[in-house]
N, C-alpha and C positions, 0 to 999 in steps of 0.2 A: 674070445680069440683062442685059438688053439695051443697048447703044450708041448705041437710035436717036436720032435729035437731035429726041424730043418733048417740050412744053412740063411743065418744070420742076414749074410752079405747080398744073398740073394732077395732080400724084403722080407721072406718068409721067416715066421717068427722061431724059435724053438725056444726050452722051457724059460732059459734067461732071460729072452726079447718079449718074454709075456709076460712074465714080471714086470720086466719093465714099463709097458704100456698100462701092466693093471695100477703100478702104483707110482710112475716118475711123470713129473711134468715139465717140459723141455723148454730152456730158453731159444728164442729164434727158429722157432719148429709149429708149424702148422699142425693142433693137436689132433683135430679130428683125421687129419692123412695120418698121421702119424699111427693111429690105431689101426687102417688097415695096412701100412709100410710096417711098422717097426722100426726098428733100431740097426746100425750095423755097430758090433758090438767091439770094442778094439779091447783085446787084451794084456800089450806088452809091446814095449818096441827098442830098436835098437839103430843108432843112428838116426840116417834120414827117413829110416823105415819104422811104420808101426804093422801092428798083425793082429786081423779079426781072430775072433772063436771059433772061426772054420781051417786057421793056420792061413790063410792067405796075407799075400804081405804088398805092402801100398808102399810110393815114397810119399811122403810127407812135403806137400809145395809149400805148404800153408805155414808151417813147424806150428801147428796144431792150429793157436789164433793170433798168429804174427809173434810167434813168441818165445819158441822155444829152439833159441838161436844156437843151444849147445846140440839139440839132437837127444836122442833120447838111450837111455843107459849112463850118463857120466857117473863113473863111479865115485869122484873127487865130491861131487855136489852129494851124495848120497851119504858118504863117510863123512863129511862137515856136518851135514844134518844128523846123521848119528852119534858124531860127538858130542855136538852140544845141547844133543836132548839128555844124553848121560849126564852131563855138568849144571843146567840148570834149562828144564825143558819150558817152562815160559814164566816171565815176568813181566811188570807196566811198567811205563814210563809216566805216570801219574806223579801228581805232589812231590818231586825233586827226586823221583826213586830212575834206575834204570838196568838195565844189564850191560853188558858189555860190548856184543854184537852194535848194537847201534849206533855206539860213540863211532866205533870204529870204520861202522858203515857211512856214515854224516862226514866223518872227517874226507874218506876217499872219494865219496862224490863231488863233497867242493874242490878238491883237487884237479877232477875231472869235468869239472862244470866247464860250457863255452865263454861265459862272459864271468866273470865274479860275481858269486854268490853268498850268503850270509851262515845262516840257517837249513836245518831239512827236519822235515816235520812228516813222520810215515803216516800210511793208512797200508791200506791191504789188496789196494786194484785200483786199477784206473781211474774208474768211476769214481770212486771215493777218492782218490787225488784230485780229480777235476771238481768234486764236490768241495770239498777243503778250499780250492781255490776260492770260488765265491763265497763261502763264508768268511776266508781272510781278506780280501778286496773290499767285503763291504766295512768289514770291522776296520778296517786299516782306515777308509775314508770318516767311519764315525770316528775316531781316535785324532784324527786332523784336522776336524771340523768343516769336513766336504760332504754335510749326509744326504745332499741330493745327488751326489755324483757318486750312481750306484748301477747305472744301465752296464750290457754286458754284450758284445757284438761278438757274434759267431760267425757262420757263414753256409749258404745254403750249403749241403751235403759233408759237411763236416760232421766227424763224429768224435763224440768227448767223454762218453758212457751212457748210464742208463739209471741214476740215480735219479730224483725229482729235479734238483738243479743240473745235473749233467745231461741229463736227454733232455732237458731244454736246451743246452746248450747246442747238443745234436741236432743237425738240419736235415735230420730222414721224416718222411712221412710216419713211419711204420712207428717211429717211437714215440710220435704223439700222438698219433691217433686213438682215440678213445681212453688216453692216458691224463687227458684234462690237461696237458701241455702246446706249449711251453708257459713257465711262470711270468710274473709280471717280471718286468728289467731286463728280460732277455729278448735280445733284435739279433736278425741274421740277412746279411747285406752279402753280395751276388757273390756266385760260383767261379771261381778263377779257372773254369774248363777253358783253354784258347780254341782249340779242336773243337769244341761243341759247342761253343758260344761266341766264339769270335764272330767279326763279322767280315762279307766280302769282301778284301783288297787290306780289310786292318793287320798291321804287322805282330807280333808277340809284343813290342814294347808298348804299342797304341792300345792295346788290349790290357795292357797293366797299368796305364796312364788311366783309363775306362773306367776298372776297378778301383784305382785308386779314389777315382771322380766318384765314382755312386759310392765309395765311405763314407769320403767327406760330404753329402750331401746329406746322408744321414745322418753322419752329428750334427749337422749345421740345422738341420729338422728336428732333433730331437732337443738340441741343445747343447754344448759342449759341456756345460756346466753338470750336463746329465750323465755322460759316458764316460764309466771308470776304468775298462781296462776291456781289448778284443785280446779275444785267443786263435787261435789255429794251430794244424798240425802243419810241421816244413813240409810233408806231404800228405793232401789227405787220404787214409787210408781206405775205412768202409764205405767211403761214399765214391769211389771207382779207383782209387790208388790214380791221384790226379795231382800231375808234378806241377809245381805253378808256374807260369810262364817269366820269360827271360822277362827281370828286372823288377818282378813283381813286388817282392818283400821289401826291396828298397823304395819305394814306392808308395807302399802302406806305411812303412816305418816314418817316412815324412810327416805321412798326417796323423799319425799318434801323438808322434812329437810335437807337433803344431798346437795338440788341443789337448796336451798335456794328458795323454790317456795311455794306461798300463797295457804292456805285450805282454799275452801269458803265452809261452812253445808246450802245447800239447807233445812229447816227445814219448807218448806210453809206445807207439810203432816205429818209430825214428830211430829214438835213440838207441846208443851203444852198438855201432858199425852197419846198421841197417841199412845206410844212404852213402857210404862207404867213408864216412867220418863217424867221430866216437858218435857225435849227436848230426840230428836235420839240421841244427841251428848252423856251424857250421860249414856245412856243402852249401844254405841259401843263404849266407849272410847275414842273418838275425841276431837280434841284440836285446832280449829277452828280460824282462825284470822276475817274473815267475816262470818255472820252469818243471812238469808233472813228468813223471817218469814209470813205469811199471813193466810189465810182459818180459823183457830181456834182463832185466835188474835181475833177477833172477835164475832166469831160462826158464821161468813160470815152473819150477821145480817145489818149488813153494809161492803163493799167496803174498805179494809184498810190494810197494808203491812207495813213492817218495812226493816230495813236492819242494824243490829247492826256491826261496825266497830272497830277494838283495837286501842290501842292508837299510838302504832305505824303509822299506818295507819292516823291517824285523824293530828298527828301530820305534817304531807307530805304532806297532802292537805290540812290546814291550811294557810301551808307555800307558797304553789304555790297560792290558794287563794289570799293570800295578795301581791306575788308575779305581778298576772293578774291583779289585784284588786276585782275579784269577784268569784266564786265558778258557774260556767254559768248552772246550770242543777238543776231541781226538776220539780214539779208540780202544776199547780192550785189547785187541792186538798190534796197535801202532808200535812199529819196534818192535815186533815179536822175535826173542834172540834165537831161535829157531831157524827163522824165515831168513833175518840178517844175515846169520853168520853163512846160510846157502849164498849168498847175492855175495855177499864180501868175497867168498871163493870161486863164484861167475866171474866175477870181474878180472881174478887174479887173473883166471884161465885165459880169458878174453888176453889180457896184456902178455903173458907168458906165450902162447900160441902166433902172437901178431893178428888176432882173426879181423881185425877190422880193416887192415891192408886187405888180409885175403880178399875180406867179401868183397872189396873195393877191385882187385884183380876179377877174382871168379865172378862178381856184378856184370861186369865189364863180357865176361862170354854169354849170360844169361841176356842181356840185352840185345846181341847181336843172333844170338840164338832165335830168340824171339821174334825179332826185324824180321826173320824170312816169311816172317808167316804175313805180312803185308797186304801182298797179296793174294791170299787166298779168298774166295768169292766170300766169304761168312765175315771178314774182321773189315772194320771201318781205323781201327787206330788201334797202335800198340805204342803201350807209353808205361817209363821207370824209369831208373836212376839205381845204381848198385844193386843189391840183393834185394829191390820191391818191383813190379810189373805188371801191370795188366794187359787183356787184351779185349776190346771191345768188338760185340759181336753186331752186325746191323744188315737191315732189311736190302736196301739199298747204298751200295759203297759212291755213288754220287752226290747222292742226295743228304748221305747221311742217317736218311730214316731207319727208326729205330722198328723190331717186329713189334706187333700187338697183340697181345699184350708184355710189353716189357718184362724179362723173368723166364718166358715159357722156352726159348729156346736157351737160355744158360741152363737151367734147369737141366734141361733133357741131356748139355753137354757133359754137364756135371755128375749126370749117372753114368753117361757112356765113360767118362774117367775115370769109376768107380772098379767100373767095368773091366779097364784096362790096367789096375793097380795104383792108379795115382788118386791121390785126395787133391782136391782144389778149391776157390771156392766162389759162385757165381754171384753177385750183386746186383740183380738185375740180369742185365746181358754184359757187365764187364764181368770177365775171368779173373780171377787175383793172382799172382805168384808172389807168395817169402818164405824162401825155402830157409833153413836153419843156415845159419854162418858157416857150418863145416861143410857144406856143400862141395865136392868136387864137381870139373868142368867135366869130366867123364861121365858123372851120375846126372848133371845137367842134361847132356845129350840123350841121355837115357829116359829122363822127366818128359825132353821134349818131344820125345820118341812117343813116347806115352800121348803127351795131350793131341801130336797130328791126325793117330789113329782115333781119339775122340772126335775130334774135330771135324775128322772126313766123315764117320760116321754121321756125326749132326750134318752135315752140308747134303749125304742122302735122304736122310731124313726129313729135311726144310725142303728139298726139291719134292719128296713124294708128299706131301702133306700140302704142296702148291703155295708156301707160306713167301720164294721167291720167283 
């Protein structure tokens, strides 16, 4: 591949984008395209903007990967992490040792928890929060002498990371495939899409009554004595930003309750003002015994997760703890005071600012923003909740039918957004939108300005390709 120093953004590689091809290997990237594409290379951003190597400047819908709710430049988050690399740049939380950031972070989470919480036990990303969870569910059931009751219910197109237990947990193709996944223990029982699964004449509640019916039939198949505990995100995110339908979670909640089985709220995309409460749990009602947190905990300025625990729960692995004599699982950087002491100063900002009103306001024009696009001949459904949205692209707006191959035309809209300054991000044929919490209703208008001239361009495009 060539060295010349051509524009980045345009595919064409220059010296930095051939490095990179010659020596990086990308997650969630097609490597062989990838060799003749390239890289678009971002070097710096500021708010809801970032700016490749060629100086060009994108908004940011995405806030990078659902995540970076402050925007980028906060100097507050920057000067905390400077401080307390000068004071004491890292230490464990091993063998009774810790630093300080962490107490301090643990105490204000539980503060901030939905339902009472006990415990918070870090890792460093979602994945490994969601990972942590199944290794303490199943050690919490050996510890109380449940050790068949160790199965884990997910849900088709949810997403929970990509570690070996977390992309099982994951109900996407792509993360099992060839992955030798999912492990044993983990089942994944239907998709709460109403739009895309419902059926003729069923209402949103009969569609949650549905769902709730093919749970309970799975445990009652698998065994109740077998199912320790289902997860979900209050909305799920990677698998089309798919809000769940009216009365759903109440609904599920009954029959966990019935068969004595643990709620884990995936909350790494949810939580902290994204659904326009602090948490998903919440804006849908959920009453959570575990609870995994990451991406926002931070503004992904740093590397840092959590995983708050009840005290039922803490109490059971206390006991088997002192049982073993150790508690055998965490991280070199769990509680890393570094990482902390950034998130402790998120948070502050988050409270100081009001931003979880805001996005709950500003959500509120983003949604309506988006409604207009309805009807436009390319979108089958537009669906969110505060500061998350998507917008699903399809063949036929009758029928429903999706293009074939699933992909090709997001794809194509998602370079034409590229094209036009906005990063976005296509899952298929849904579009995602979570733009950072600071988002103004001005700069919205301006996003959405951005994606219709994608949009029209894709809709010429599918006309001339004869694809509708």
């Amino acid at each position: 591949m060539s060295d010349s120093p051509k524009s980045a953004s345009s595919g064409v590689p220059n010296s930095m984008a051939g490095r990179d091809v010659a020596y990086c290997l990308h997650p969630y990237t097609n490597a062989r395209a990838h060799e003749e594409k390239g890289p678009l290379i971002i070097t710096h951003g500021k708010g809801i903007n970032v700016f490749d190597d060629q100086g060009k400047s994108y908004i940011e819908a995405m806030a990078g990967l659902w995540s970076t709710s402050l925007g980028f430049g906060e100097d507050r988050l920057i000067k905390a992490a400077n401080k307390q690399m000068k004071e004491l740049p890292y230490y464990h939380s091993f063998t009774h040792k810790t630093p300080i950031p962490p107490i301090e972070l643990s105490e204000k989470l539980l503060s901030m928890a939905p339902v009472p919480m006990s415990k918070v036990f870090f890792a460093n990303s979602g994945s490994e929060a969601n990972d942590t969870v199944v290794k303490l569910v199943w050690y919490y059931n050996n510890a109380i002498g449940r050790p068949n009751k160790k199965k884990i219910i997910s849900r088709m197109k949810g997403y929970h990371g990509v570690t070996v237990a977390s992309a099982s947990m994951t109900g996407l193709p792509a993360n099992h495939t060839d992955f030798d996944l999912p492990i044993a223990n983990i089942l994944h029982t239907s998709c709460p899409h109403y739009w895309r699964f419902g059926k003729d004449g069923e209402s949103e509640e009969d569609f949650s009554t549905r769902m709730a019916n093919d749970l309970e039939k799975m445990i009652l198949d698998e065994g109740p004595e077998t199912i320790a505990a289902f997860i979900g995100e209050p909305v799920m995110g990677a698998g089309g930003v798919i809000v769940p339908p009216k009365d759903y979670w109440e609904k599920i909640q009954i029959v966990l309750k019935k068969y004595d089985i643990l709620l884990i709220a995936d909350e790494v995309i949810c939580g902290f003002g994204r659904t326009g409460n602090t948490f998903g749990c919440e804006t849908f009602g959920m009453k959570p015994d575990i609870i995994s947190v990451a991406k926002a905990l931070s503004s992904s300025y740093l590397p840092i997760s959590a995983v708050m625990i009840s005290d039922e729960l803490y109490q059971g692995i206390a006991d088997n703890s002192a049982k073993i004599g150790v508690l055998g699982h965490g991280y070199t950087y769990s509680g890393h005071p570094v990482c902390a002491a950034v998130a402790l100063e998120t948070l502050k900002i988050y409270e100081e600012r009001n931003l979880f009103d805001q996005a709950a306001k500003v959500g509120e024009h983003l949604q309506a923003g988006l409604a207009q696009f309805k009807d436009h001949p390319l979108v089958g459904e537009v669906r969110g909740v505060g500061l998350i949205a998507a917008v699903e692209l399809v063949q036929d707006k009758k029928t429903k039918a999706s293009f074939d191959p699933v992909g090709k035309v997001g794809t194509y809209l998602n370079e034409r957004a590229i094209e036009e300054g906005l990063i976005i991000r296509n899952m298929g044929d849904s579009i995602a939108f979570c733009p950072p919490l600071i988002i103004t209703e001005d700069q919205i208008d301006q996003m959405l300005d951005r994606f219709k001239t994608a949009l029209d361009k894709t809709l010429d495009w599918v006309k001339a390709e004869g694809l509708i």
